[in-house]
N, C-alpha and C positions, 0 to 999 in steps of 0.2 A: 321470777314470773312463772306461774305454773303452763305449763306447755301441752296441756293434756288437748287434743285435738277434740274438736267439737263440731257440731253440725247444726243449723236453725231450721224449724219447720215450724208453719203456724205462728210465728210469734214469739214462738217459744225454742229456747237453748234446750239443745237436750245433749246432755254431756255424752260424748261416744266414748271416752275414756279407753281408748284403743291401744296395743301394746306395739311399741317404737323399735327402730335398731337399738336404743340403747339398753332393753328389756330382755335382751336377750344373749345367749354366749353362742356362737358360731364356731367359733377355735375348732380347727379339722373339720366341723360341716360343708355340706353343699348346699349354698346359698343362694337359689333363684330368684332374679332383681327383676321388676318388669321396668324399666324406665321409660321414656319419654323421647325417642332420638329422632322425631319424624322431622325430621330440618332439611331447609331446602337446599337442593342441588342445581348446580345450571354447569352442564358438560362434566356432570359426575365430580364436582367439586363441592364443598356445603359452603355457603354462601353467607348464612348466619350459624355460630353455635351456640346460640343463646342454651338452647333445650341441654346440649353433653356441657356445659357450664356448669347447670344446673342441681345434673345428678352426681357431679363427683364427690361433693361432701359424704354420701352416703357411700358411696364405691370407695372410699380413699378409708370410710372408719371397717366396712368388714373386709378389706385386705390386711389393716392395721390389725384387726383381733383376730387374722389367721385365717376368715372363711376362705371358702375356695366360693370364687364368685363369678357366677353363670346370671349372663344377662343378655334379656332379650327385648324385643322394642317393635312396633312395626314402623313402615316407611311411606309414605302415598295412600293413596288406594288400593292402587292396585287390582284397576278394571279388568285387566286383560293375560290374568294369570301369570307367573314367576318371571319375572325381566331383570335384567344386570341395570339397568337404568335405575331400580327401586331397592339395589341390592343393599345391604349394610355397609357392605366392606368398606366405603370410605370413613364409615363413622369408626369402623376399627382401627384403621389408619391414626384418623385424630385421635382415639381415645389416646392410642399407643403411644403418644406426642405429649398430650397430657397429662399422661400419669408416672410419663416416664420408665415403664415397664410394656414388653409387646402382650397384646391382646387378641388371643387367638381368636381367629375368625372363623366360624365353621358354616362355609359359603354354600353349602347343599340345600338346596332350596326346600324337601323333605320339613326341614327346623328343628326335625327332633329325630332324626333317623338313624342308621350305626354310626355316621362322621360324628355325629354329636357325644352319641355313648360314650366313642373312643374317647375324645376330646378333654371331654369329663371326667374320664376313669384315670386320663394320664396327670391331671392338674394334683401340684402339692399345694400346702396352705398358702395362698396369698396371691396364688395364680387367676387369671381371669381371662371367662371364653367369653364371645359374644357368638347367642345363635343369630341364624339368616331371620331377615323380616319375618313377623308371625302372619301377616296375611297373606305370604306366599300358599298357606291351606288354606287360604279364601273362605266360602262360609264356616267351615269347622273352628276356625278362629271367629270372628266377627259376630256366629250363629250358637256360639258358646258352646260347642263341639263336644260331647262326653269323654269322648277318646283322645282327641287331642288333648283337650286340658289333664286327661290322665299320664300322655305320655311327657308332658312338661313336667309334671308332678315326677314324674318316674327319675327324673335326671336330678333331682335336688332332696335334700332334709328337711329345710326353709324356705319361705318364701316372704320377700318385701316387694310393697308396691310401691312405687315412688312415681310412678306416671299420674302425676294429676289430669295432665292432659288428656289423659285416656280412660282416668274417672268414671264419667259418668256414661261410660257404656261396658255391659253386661258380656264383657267377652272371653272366649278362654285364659287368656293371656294376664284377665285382669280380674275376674268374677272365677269362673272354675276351675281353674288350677286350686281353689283353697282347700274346696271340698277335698279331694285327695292326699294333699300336703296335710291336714288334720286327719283323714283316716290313716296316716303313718306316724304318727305322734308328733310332728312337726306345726309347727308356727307358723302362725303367716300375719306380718307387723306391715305397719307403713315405714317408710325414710323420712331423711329429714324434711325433704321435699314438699312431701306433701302434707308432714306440719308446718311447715311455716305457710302455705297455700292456704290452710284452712285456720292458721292462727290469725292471719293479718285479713282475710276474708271475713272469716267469722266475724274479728272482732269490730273491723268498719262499722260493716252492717248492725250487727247487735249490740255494740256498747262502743260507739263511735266519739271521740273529744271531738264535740260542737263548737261551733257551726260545722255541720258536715252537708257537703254538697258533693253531689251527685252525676257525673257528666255521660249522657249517652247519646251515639252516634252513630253510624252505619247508615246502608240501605234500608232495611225492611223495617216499619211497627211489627208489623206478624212476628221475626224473629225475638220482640225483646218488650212482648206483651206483659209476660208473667214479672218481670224484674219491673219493669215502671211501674207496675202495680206493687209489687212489693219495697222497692225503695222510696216510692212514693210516700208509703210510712216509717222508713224508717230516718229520710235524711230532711235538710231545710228547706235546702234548694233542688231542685233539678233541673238540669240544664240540658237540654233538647238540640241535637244538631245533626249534619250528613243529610241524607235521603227521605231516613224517617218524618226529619221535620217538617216536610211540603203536606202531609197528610193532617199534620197538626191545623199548621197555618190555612190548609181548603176547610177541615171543619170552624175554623174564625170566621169563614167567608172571603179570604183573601184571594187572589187571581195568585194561581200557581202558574200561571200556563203551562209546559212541557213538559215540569216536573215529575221526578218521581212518585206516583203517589198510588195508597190502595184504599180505593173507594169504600170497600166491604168495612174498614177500621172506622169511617170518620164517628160513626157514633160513637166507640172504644175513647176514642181521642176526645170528645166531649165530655165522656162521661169522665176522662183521668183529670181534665181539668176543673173540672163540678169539683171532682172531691178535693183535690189541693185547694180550691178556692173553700170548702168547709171545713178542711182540716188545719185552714191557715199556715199553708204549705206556699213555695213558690214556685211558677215552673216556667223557667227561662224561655224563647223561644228565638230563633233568629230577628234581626230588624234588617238588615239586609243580605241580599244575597250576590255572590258573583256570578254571572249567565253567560250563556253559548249558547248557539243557532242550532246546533248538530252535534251529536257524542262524537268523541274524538275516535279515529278508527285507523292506526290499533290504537289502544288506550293511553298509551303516552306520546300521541303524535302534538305538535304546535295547533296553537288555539287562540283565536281570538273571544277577547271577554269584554264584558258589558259589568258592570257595578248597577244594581236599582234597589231600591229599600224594597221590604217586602210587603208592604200595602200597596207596590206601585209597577208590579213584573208586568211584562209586555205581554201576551197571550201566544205569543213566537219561541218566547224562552225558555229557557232552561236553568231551574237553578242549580250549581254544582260544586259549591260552596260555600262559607260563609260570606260576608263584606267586612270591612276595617271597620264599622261600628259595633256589629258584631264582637268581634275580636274584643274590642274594648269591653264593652260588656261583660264578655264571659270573664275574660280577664279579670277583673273592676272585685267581681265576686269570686274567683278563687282565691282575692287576697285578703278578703276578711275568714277563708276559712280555714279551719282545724283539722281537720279531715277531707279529703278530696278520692274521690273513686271516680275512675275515667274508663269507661269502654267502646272503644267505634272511634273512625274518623268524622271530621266536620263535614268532609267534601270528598273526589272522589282524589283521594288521594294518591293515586299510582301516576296520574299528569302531572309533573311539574308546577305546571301553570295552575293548577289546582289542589294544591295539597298545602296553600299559603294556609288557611285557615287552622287544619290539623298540625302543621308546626307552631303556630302562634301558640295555640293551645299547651301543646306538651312546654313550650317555650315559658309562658304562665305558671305549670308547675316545677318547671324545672328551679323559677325562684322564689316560688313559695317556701314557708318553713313546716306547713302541717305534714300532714302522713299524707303521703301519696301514693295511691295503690294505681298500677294498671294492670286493667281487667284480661289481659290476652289479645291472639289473633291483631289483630292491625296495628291497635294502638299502642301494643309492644314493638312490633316490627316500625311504629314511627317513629316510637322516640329510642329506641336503637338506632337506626341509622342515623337521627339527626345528634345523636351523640351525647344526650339526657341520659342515662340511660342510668350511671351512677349518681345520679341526683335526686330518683323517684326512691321509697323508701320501700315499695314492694313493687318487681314489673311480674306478674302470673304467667306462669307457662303454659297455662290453659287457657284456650278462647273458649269451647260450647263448655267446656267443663267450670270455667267459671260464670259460664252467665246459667246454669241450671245451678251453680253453688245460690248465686246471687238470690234466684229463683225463691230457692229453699228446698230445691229439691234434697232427697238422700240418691249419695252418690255410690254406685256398688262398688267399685272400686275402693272406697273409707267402709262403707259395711260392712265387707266381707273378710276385712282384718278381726282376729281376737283383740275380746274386751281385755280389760287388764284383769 
């Protein structure tokens, strides 16, 4: 299978034909990796490692071919300027477990300051630093910072990006560090990572084994206007669920009552189902929903629930997931399909008592036989913990980054890698 990573915009494939770790020799280089490590902590422990999973294939082949491999990542946000709470060092810890070799950490919040140089200048082939979070520089990382992308340049020969996840934004870490790394005659490729991200993405979408349906879910229409609009043309089905869906179901004219919904969309929402109904397209929608009097407060506290179809909601309620007719349905039509693309929960998933719908779902593809891609963000973290997870045939480790892939946007991060 040719592997050459590719990007869709408009409709149209346009080969990026981008240069890989395998395109290149590193042997005694210094190899700057941006990966992917932002994984969640609770009391400074990581809690999922889906994300350092992920990037070892790539860290495992340039220790293999000798680079000396410098790799950096950010962690959180990071609202409130450099904290130990956001720090790396746990993800150096695990890496250290995982690779089986210690992985030096260079905890100076700085990121690229003399702790790093030294760090740097002492590694032989095969050794591996990790710098501190890059958003401890705050805007100069984020704002794509001239100098700091210079001085990341400064500590490497090479550079690969394997961070899908942090794609599709324009950051030192992920966009400007290239420029530099090519004004010193060096490379700068993607991993394996984020071929395979853009292989099983790409190819969903643009040359998808039909029947291919379509699953999307979350809160907001707003968030995932441009992708309805573009999966719209490219899958059979679409199947509409979560939060988004009440906005569907008020422009039918159905009683939402309480639900979530955004007024400003209902004509959006009309008009996506004008065009499926002309393009002889389908677009699933709930038939019932599960309701509550009041949002749960905190978010996973106990809740009493109500089942009503959704021609027939109380004007009290709340829908806040899907109902078991539902389920069947979406169910019913993931097993006639060949392809299946899943992003967003059904409902709100972090209540117990509400997250029946989004397990049914991953539950459906978990025994399907087609391709099954999950898009990121939730709907990985769902069918990870419900322990699918080796079942789906791609889970993305990018949430915004794959739903602007989805989009069609170009992503800087795949850009800004050399053509072959």
């Amino acid at each position: 299978m040719d592997r050459t990573p590719f990007i869709f915009m408009e409709d149209k494939i346009m080969a990026l034909n981008k240069k890989t770790v395998d395109d290149i020799n590193v042997k005694g280089r210094r190899v700057l990796v941006r990966c992917d490590f932002n994984v969640p902590l609770k009391a400074g422990e990581i809690t999922d490692d889906t994300r350092i999973n992920a990037a070892l294939p790539t860290i495992k082949k340039l220790i293999a071919d000798g680079g000396k491999v410098i790799l950096c990542s950010h962690l959180g946000k990071v609202k409130n300027g450099p904290n130990e709470g956001e720090s790396l060092a746990p993800v150096a810890k695990r890496l250290s477990e995982k690779l089986g070799k210690e992985v030096t950490f260079v905890a100076d919040y700085n990121v690229t300051g003399d702790a790093a140089t030294a760090a740097v200048n002492a590694m032989n082939e095969g050794d591996v630093v990790l710098l501190q979070n890059t958003r401890f520089r705050g805007e100069e990382e984020t704002k794509n910072g001239e100098a700091f992308s210079k001085e990341l340049a400064d500590l490497a020969d090479d550079y690969v990006c394997d961070a899908f996840g942090s794609s599709h934004r324009a950051h030192a870490s992920v966009a400007g560090v290239t420029k530099f790394i090519t004004a010193k005659g060096g490379s700068n490729v993607v991993g394996y990572l984020m071929q395979k991200e853009i292989d099983f993405l790409g190819n969903a979408v643009e040359n998808p084994v039909r029947p291919f349906v379509a699953i999307l879910g979350g809160a907001k229409v707003a968030d995932k206007l441009n992708v309805i609009n573009n999966l719209l043309e490219k899958c059979d089905t679409l199947i509409i669920g979560g939060g988004m869906s009440y906005t569907f179901q008020k422009a039918l004219g159905y009683e939402i009552g309480t639900s979530l919904v955004d007024d400003t969309k209902l004509d959006y929402c009309k008009e996506m189902l004008e065009k499926a109904k002309s393009m002889g397209k389908e677009i699933l929608l709930p038939t019932d929903a599960v309701t509550i009097s009041e949002f749960p407060d905190p978010i996973d506290a106990p809740i009493e629930t109500a089942v009503y179809d959704s021609n027939n909601m109380p004007a009290d309620r709340m829908g806040c997931d899907i109902g078991s007719k539902t389920v069947e349905l979406f169910a019913s039509k993931v097993k006639t399909a060949k392809t299946v693309l899943w992003n967003g929960p059904m409902g709100v998933f972090e209540n117990p008592t509400l997250a029946a719908g989004t397990k049914a779902v991953a539950q459906a593809l978990a025994e399907t036989d087609a391709t099954t891609i999950i898009g990121g963000g939730d709907s990985a973290a769902a069918v990870n913990q419900l322990g699918f997870a080796d079942k789906m045939s791609h889970i993305s480790t990018g949430g915004g980054a794959s739903l602007e892939f989805l989009e069609g946007k170009e992503l800087p991060g795949v850009y800004a890698a050399d053509d072959k």
